[in-house]
N, C-alpha and C positions, 0 to 999 in steps of 0.2 A: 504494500500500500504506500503510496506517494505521502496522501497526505491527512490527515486526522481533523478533524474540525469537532469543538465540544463547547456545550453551552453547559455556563454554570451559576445556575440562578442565587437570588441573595434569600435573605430570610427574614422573618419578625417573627416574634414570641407572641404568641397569643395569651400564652400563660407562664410566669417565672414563678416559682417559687423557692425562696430558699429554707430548707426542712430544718440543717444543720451541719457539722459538721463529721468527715467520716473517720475510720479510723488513721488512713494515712494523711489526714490533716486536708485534704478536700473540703471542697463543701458538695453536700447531698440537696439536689436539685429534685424538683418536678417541674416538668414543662409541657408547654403544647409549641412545638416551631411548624410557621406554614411558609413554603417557600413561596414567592412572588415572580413575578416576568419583568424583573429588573436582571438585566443580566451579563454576564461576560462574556468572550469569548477568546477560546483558545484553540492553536491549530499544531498541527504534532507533526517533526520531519524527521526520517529515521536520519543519525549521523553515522561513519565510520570510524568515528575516533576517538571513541567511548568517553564523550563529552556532554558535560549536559548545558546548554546555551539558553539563558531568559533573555526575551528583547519585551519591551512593554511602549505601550502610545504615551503612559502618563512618568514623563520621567520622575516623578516625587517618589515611585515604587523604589526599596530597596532589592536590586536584581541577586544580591547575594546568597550566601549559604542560610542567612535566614530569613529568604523565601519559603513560604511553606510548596512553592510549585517545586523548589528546587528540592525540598528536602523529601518532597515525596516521591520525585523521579528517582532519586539513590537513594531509598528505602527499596521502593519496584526493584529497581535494577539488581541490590544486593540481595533480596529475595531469591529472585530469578535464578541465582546462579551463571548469570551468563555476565561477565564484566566488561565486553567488551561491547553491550547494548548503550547507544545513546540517542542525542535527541537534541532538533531545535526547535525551541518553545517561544510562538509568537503568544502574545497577551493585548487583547483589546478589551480596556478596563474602562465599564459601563458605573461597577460598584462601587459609592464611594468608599475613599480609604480610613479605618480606625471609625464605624458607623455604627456599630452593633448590629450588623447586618449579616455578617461570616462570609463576608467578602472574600478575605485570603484562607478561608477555611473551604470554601465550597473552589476555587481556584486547586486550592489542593488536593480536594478530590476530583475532580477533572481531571487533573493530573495523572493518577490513580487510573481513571475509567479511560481517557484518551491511552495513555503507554501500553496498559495490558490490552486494548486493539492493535496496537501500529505494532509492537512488538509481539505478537499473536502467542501470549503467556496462558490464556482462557481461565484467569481466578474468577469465582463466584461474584456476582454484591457484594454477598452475605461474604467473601475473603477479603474484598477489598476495602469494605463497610470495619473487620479489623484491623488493618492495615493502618487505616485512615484511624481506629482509635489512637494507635501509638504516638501519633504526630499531633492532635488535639483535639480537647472535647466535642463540638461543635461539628469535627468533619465528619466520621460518621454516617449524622443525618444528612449531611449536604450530597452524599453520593446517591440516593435513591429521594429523599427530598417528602415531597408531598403536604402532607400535615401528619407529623408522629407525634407519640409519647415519646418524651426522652426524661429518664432518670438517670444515677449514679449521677456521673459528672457531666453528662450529657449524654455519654454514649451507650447506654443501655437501652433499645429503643422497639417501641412497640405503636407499627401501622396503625392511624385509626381506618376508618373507609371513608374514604373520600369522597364523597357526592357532590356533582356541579352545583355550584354558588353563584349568582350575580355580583357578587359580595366582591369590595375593592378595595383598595387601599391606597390614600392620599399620603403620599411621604414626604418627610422636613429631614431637613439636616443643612446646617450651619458649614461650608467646604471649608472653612479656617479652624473648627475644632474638634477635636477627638476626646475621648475618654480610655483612660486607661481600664484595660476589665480588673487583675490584678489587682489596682489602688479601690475601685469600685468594692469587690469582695475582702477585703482586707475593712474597708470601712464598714462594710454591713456587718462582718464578725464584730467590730470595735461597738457598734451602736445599739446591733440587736442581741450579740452573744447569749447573752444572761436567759432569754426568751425562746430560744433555739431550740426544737424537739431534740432529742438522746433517745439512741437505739433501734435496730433494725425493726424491731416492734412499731414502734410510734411512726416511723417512716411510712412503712406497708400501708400504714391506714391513713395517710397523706394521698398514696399514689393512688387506693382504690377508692378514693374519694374522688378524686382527678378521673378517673376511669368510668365512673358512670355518672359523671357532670353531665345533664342535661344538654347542652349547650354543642358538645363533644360531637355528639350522636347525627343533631339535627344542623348546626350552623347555617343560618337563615336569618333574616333582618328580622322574624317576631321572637327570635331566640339567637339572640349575638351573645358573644364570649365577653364577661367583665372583665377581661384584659386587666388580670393582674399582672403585675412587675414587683419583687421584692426589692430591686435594686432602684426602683425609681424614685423612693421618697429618700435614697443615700445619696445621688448621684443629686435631683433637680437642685437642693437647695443650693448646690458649690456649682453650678453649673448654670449661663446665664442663657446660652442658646436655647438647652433643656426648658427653661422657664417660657422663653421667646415661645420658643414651638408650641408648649401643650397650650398657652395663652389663645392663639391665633387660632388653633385649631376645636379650642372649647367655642370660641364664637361661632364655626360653623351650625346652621340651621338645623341639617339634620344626618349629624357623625351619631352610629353605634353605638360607641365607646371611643377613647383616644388615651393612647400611651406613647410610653417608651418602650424603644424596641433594645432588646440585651442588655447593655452596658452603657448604651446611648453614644453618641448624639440624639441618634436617630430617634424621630417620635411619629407618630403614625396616625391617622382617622379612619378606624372600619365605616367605609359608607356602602349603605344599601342596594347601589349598583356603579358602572363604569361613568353612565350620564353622570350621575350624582355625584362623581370624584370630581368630574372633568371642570363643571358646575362650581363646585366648592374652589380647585384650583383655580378656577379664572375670577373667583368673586375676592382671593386672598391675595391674588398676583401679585398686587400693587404694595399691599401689606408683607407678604413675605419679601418682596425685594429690599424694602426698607429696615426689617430684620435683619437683612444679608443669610437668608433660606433659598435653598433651592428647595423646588418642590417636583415628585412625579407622581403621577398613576398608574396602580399599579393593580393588576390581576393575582389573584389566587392561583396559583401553577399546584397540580395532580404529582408532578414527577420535580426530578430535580435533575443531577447531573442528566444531561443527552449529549449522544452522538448524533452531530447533524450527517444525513445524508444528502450529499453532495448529486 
């Protein structure tokens, strides 16, 4: 094969919860992540000279060894067995950067789903869905995508069913700031600590609470998700775009719900169809630009990592 072409969509949290802390000093997550049709793209060329090469459109990316694309091509590679496989990795980067969106998390599992095609390895998902544990919590979900349960630290994950939605998503995010996830969960132990569930007991009845959420099942504008976020009353107060966004976004007429998505910037309006995002976007235009917001609309996506065919 010449050439490999993979789309690697971003993500929002429908639901964060943070349960507590685990034994190897983690923190014990419940979540719902749904991927959206915000997305990247990446193209895969075998090399001869067992090199692995990022080029990207947005020069701000770091092309180095901590890329998560780079680090997942020589994870594959050293998998494989074969050392002398390599690759040039073009990046047209749609996702913003440092968003809470799993931008460089779902890039790395593209990574993952494009090599084991072009280098014809045939691991499972469900092998490269581990794979992509090793390297971080978040990737994972991003190789199969959809709307999951994700526990443990992200990557313990259980499909829900997916049924077509009208259901959209108006996105913000301020291009001059990022959050760090790291200082984000380091503040939520520092604030919430004391309150935090203890034990694999108290956990399970977290997740099976999450598990037959009403909301889960049906996701429809007469039953939309309360988009919890644990991390969002850590993150808005030190954070002034976080504030900008949900501000702007609480004026809309008729948003869902409105949150923050991961670790933020990013904050989001479930609206009840594609009209109704586009609507809401063109009535804030004026108001987000003077925030310094960029805004998109954005679809509920079924699947996550794809192979485009050409």
């Amino acid at each position: 094969m010449s050439t490999i072409t993979v789309t690697a969509p971003a993500k929002v949290n429908l639901h964060l919860e943070v349960l507590g802390l685990r034994p190897d000093g983690f923190h014990e997550l419940a979540m719902v992540m749904q991927s959206i049709d915000l997305e990247d793209r990446l193209s895969f060329r075998n090399r001869a000279d067992a090199q692995v090469v990022l080029s990207c459109d947005d020069p701000s990316l770091s092309l180095g060894e901590d890329n998560l694309i780079v680090r997942a091509a020589r994870l594959l590679r050293d998998r494989s067995g074969f050392s002398e496989l390599g690759a040039t990795i073009d990046l047209t980067k749609r996702i913003p950067i440092g968003a809470g969106l799993a931008g460089g998390s779902s890039d790395g599992a593209a990574t993952l789903v494009g090599l084991n095609e072009l280098w014809g390895l045939g691991h499972s998902r469900q092998q490269l869905e581990a794979f992509a544990a090793e390297l971080g919590s978040d990737m994972p979900f991003c190789v199969s995508g959809g709307r999951q349960l994700c526990f443990g630290r992200g990557e313990r994950l259980e499909p829900c069913a997916t049924v077509h939605t009208p259901l959209a998503v108006l996105l913000v995010k301020d291009p001059t700031v990022s959050v760090s996830t790291p200082w984000a969960y380091k503040r939520c132990r520092e604030l919430n600590g004391p309150t935090y569930l203890k034990g694999e007991e108290a956990f399970e009845q977290r997740r099976e609470d999450l598990r037959s959420a009403r909301w889960l099942k049906q996701l429809a504008a007469d039953c939309p998700p309360p988009l919890r976020n644990d991390l969002q009353p850590v993150v808005e107060p030190e954070t002034k775009a976080v504030q900008q966004a949900l501000k702007l976004l609480h004026r809309l007429p008729s948003p869902l719900a409105v949150a923050m998505s991961g670790s933020g910037p990013s904050c989001f309006a479930l609206m009840p169809s594609m009209d109704a995002c586009e609507q809401a976007r063109d009535q804030l235009a004026e108001a987000f630009a003077s925030a310094g917001l960029r805004a998109w609309c954005c679809a509920l996506q079924p699947d996550g990592v794809t192979i485009q065919v050409e």
